[in-house]
N, C-alpha and C positions, 0 to 999 in steps of 0.2 A: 346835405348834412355831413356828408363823407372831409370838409376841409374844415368840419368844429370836431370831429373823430379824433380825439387830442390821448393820448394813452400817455400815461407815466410808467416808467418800471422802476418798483423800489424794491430791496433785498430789506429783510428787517431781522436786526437780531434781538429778539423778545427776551429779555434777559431777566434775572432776578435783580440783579444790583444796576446792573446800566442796561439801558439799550441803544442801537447804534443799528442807523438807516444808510443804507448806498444805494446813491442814485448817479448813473451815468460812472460808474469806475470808480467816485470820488466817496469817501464820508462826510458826507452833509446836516447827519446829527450823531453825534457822544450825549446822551446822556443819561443820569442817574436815574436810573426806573422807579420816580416817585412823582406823588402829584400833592398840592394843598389843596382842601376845597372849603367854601364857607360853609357852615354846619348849617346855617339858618336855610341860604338860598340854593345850597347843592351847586354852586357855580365854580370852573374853576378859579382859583387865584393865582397858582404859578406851578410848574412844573418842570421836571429836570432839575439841574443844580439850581435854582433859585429856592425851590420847593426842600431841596436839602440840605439847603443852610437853614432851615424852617426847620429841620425835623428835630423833634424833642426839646422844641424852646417855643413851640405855640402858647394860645390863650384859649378857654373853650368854647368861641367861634370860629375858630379855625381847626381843622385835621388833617394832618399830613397821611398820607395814605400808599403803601405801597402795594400796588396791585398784584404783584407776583410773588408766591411763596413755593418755594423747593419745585421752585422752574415751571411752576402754571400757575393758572390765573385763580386768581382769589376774591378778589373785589371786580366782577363783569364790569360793570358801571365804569368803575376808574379807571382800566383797562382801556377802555374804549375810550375816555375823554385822551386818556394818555396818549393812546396812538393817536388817537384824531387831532392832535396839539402839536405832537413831533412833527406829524405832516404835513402842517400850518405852516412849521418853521421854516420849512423849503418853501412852499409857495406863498412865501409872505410880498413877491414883488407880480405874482402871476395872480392878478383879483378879478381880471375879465370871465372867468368862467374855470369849473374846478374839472380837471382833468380826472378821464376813469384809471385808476389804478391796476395796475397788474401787476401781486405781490410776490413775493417767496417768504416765508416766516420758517423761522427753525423752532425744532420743538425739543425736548427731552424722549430719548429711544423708550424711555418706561413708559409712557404718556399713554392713559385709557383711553378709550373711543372719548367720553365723557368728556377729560380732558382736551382734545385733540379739536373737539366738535366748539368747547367755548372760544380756543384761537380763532378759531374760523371763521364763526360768527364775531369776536369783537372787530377781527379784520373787517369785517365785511362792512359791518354799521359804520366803521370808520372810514367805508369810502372803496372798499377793494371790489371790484367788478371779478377778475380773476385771481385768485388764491390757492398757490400751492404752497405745501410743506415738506419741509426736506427735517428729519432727525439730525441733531447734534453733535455728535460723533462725524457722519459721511460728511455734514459743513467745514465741520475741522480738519479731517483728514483732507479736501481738497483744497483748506484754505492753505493746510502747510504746503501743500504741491506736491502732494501725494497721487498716485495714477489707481485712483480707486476699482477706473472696470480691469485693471492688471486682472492676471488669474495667480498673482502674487501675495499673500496673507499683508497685511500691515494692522496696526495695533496704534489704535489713538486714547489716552486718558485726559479728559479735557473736565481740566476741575472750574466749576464756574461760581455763583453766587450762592445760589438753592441746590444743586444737583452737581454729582461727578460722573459721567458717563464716562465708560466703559466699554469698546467696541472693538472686537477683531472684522476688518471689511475686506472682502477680497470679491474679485466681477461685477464692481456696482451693489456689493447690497452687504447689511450686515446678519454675518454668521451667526457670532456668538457677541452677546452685549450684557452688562447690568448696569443699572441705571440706580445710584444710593444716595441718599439726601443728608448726605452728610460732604460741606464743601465750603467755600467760603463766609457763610451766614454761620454755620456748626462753627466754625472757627473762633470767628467775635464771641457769639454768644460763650464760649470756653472761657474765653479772655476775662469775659466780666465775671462768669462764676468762679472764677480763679482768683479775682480782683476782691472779688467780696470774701471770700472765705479765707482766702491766704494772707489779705493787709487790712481787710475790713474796709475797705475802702469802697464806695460807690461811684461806678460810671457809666457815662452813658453810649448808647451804638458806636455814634461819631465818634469818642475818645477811643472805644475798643479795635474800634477799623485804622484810628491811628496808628497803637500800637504794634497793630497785626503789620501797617506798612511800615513803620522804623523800627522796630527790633523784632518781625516775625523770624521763625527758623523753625528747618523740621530736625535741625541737630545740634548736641548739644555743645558741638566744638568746628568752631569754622574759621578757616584760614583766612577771611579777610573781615571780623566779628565789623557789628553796626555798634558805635557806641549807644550807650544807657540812656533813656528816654525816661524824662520828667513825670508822673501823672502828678495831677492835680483835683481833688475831690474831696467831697466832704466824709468824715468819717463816719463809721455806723454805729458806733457805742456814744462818741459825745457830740454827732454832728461837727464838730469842731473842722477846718481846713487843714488836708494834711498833704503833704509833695512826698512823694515815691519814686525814688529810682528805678528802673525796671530794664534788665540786661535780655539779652535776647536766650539766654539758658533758661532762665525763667517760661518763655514765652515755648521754648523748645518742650520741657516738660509739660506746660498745660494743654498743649494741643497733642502730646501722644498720643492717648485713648484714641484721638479721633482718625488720627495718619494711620495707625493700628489696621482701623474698619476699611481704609480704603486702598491699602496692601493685600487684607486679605479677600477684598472684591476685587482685585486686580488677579489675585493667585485660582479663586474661583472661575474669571472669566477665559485665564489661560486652561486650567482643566477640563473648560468646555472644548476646546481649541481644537479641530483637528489636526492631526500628526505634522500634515505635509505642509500647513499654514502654519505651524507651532514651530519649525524647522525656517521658515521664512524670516518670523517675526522677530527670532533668534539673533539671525544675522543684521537684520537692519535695525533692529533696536525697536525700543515704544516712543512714541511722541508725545509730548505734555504740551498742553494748549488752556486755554483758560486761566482768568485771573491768578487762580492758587497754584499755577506750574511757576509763577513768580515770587513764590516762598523760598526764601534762604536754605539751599541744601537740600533740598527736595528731589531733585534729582539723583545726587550721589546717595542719597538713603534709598530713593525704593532700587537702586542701581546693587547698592551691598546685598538689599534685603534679597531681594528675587534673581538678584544673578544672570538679569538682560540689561544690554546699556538703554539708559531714559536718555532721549532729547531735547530740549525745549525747543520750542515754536520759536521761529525768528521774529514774530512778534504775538504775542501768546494772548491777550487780549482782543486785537482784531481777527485773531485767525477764524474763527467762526465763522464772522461776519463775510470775512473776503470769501470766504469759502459758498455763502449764501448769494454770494454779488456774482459769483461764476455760473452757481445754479441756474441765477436768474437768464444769464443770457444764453445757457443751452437747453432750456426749459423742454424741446421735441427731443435733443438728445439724451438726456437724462434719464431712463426710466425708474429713477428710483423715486423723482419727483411725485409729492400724493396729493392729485386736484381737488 
């Protein structure tokens, strides 16, 4: 049996908004962490980006469903078909027989037992023979190329879909962390309460995630502005069709409240900080990773606010994941890795 002994290693980054598989160095699946399923038969019918150009233009045989909410799992079921479908994607040419899996999945540093325990298990039904977990934060800090076992303090903020993690790591492990569900999904949802109350206008996810990409900003004056972005939607007093201009000052003001919450979880997790890592962190700066370190100005605002220079990820959406793709191949050396 030792030459059917077929082992696959995937790194998985289980995301709220996308997820994204590495197998063998390469990314092999990007996609949007949603799935449609038939309400009648409970079968999938497409998942990833095909599933989200579905989302909020169904009929009621159909549900679009996203299994992950503020960075854990919501929907097991969907969860599970979701991974088990990405996984497909890759062996869609390999049909003689399904290789055992040996994963790494990242998780949110807030994450209960509870939480931590449904990853595990949807991995598992979806095929994982060996499953470890590596936290958010230590994926990111070694995706950016950060020397995590240093006995040097380093500072990762990696704002993602559901979750903004928060992590001072120094020797392999993290120190001081907070983990606050307020992060790219907080954002839209802003957008559309903003939308509705300030032009009366109604819109939907997709159009809010628009805005958020062509005129986001966490400030209200930036030296290379995005021009003004169209909305289109019906109104809420006559229904009638109405177009909105929408400049990115706008978009800066209705997401303050939320930049606010995750300054002062940034200013809380440095007062956890000890001295001699708070002196480290100083000199080399904090590092933004995650989707939302690609908001307009973001940088130079928490940079004025808190008075450390921020960095962004040289690419701040995969840095996670690369970072999970490293786990995987030093899995004896790692011990921060959790079976």
């Amino acid at each position: 049996m030792g030459f059917f002994s077929f082992q696959q290693e995937l790194a998985i980054d289980l995301g709220t908004a996308n997820t994204i598989i590495i197998h063998n160095d390469k990314v092999v699946v990007n996609e949007p962490s949603i799935v449609a399923i038939d309400q009648h038969t409970g079968k999938l019918i497409a998942i990833g980006e095909k599933a989200r150009q579905m989302h909020g233009k169904t009929h009621e045989n159909i549900k679009t469903i996203r299994p992950l909410r503020d960075g854990v799992i919501a929907d097991f079921h969907a969860a599970e078909q979701m991974i088990r479908g990405m996984i497909k994607m890759i062996n869609q040419k390999k049909k003689l027989f399904t290789p055992s899996l040996k994963m790494v999945v990242c998780i949110p540093s807030g994450s209960t037992e509870v939480e931590i325990r449904a990853v595990r298990d949807s991995s598992e039904h979806a095929g994982g023979r060996d499953v470890y977990m590596i936290y958010e934060p230590m994926a990111a800090a070694i995706g950016i190329g950060l020397d995590v076992e240093a006995p040097e303090g380093c500072m990762v903020v990696d704002i993602g879909g559901g979750t903004t993690e928060i992590a001072v790591i120094a020797l392999g492990g993290i120190v001081c962390n907070q983990s606050i569900r307020i992060a790219g999904d907080g954002f839209t949802n802003d957008i559309q309460t903003y939308m509705r109350h300030q032009h009366n206008i109604k819109i939907g996810e997709r159009t809010a995630e628009e805005i958020k990409i062509q005129v986001g900003s966490a400030l209200p004056e930036l030296v290379d502005p995005p021009t003004d972005f169209n909305v289109r939607g019906p109104n809420l007093m006559t229904a009638m069709p109405i177009e909105i201009p929408i400049s990115y000052q706008e978009i800066a003001h209705c997401l303050d409240k939320s930049l606010s919450k995750i300054e002062t979880a940034v200013l809380s997790v440095l007062e956890q900080t000890p001295p001699e890592l708070y002196a480290d962190i100083v000199g080399r700066g904090i590092y933004l990773a995650g989707g939302g370190a690609l908001l307009r100005g973001l940088d130079k605002r928490l940079s004025d606010k808190i008075s450390i220079p921020f960095h962004i990820a040289e690419d701040p959406l995969q840095a996670v994941a690369r970072g999970t793709g490293i786990a995987l191949k030093n899995v004896d050396k790692f011990p921060f890795l959790m079976k």
